[in-house]
C-alpha positions as CSV (number, residue, x, y, z in Angstrom):
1,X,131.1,139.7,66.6
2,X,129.3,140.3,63.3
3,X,125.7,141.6,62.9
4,X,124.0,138.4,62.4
5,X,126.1,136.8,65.2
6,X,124.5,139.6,67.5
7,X,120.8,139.3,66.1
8,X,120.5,135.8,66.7
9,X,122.1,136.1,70.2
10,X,119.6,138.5,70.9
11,X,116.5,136.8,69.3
12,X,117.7,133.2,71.2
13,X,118.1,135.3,74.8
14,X,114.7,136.7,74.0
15,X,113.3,133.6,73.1
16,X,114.5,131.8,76.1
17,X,113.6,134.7,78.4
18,X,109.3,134.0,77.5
19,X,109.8,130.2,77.4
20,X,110.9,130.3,80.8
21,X,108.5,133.2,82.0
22,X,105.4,131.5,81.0
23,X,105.8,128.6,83.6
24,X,106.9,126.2,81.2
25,X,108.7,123.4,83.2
26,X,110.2,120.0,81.7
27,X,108.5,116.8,82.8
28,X,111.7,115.1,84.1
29,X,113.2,116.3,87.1
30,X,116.0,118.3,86.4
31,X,115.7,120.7,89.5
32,X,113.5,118.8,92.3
33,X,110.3,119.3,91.0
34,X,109.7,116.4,89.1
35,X,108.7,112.3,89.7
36,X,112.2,111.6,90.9
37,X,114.5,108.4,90.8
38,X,112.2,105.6,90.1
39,X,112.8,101.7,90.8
40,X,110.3,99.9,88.1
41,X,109.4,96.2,89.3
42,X,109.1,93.6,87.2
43,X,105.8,94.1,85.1
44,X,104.6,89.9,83.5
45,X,104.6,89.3,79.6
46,X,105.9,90.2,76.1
47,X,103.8,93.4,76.7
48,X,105.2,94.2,80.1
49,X,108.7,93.4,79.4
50,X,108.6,96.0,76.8
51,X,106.4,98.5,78.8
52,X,109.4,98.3,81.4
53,X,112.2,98.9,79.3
54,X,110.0,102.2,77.8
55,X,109.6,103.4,81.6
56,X,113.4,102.9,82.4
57,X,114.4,104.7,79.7
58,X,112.2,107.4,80.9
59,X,113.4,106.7,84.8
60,X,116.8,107.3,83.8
61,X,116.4,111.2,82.6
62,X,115.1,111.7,86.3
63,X,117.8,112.9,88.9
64,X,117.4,114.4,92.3
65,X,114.4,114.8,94.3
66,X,115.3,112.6,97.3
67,X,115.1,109.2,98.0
68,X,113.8,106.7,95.2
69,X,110.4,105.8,95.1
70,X,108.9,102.2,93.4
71,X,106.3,101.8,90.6
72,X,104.6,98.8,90.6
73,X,102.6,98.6,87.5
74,X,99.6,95.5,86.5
75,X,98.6,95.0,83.0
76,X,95.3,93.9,81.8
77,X,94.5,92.8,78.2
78,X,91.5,92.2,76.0
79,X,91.4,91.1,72.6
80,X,88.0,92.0,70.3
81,X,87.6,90.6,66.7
82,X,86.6,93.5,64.7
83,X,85.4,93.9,60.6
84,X,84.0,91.2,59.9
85,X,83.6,89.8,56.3
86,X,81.1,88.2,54.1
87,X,82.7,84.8,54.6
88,X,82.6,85.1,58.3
89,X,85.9,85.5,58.8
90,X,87.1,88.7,61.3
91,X,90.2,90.3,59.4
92,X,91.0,93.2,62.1
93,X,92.0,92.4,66.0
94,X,92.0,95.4,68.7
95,X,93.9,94.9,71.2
96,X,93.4,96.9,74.4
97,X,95.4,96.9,77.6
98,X,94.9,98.7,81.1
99,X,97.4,99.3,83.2
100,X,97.0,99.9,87.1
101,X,100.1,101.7,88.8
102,X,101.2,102.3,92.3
103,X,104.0,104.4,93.2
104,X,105.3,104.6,96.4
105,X,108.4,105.9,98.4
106,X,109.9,107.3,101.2
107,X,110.1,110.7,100.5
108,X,107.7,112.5,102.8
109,X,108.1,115.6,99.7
110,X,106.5,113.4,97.7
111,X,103.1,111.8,97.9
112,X,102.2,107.7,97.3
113,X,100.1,108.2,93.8
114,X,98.3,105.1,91.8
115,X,96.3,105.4,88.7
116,X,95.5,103.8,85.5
117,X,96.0,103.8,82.1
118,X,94.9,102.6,78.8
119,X,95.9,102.2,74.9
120,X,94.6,100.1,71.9
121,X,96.4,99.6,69.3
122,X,94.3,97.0,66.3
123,X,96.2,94.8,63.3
124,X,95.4,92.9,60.8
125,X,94.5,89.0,61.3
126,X,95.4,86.2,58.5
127,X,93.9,83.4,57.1
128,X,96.4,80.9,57.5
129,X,97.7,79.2,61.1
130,X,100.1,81.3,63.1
131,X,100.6,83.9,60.5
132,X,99.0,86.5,62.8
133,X,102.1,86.2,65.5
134,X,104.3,88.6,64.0
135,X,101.3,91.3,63.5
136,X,100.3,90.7,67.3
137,X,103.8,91.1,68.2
138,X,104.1,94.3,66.8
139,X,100.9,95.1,68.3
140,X,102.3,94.5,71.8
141,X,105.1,96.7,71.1
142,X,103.0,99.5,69.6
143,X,100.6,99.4,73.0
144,X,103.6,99.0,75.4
145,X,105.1,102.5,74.2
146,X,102.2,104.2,73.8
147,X,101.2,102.9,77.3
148,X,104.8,104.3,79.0
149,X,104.0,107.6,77.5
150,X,100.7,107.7,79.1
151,X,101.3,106.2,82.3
152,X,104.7,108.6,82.6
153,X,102.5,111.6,81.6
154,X,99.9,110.7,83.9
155,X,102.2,109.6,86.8
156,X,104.1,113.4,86.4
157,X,100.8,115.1,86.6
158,X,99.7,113.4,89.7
159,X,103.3,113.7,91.9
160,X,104.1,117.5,90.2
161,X,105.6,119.5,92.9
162,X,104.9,123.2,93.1
């Protein structure tokens, strides 16, 4: 083994060594102490459809922890014109969405947990008839992942085992 080979090995064992002595711990649940398998219901709309598919991507990192738990997850969302011109015309949207969870399971290791979440994401609004669909499309999928971040982060923080 050369010089630098034995440097870095040092340095990375080092490194490793204070990473894992300061209490950092991943979110997923790689050694029980984590949310655990997840079932994620069907969640209604464009917006939910994608919020799912953000979660289960998420879900499927998880492993262990005993028996799978469900998240059942309601969506509410608003829609305010904002910036308006001289012409009277609004050429911004915000669109804000809430949503409600509820997880729940069988593992007694594990408590029930519910919460909510928000995001709101805003885009642009045309002139002309239903030029605005793409932009609020792309709006839904903006909110819908930074909503699964949120309500994952959220969700880990209130089921966190010691």
């Amino acid at each position: 083994m050369n010089r630098r080979s034995a440097i870095t090995l040092i340095a990375g064992t080092g490194l490793s060594g204070l990473v894992a002595g300061c209490g950092f711990s991943p979110v997923y649940d790689l050694d029980g102490r984590g949310i655990g398998p997840v079932s994620i219901g069907l969640i209604e709309g464009r917006t939910g459809h994608i919020l799912r598919q953000e979660l289960l991507r998420k879900a499927a990192l998880e492993q262990g922890g005993g028996a799978e738990r469900m998240l059942e997850i309601t969506l509410t969302s608003s829609f305010a014109n904002t910036n308006q011109q001289p012409t009277g015309f609004f050429n911004r949207t915000q669109m804000t969405v809430d949503a409600s969870y509820t997880l729940t399971g069988t593992n007694p290791d594990a408590p029930d947990a519910s919460g909510r979440v928000s995001a709101m994401v805003a885009y642009d609004t045309q002139n002309q008839a239903f030029s605005d669909v793409s932009l609020q499309a792309d709006a839904e999928e903006r909110v819908a992942v930074i909503l699964a971040d949120r309500l994952w982060a959220d969700l880990a923080a209130r089921v966190r085992r010691p």
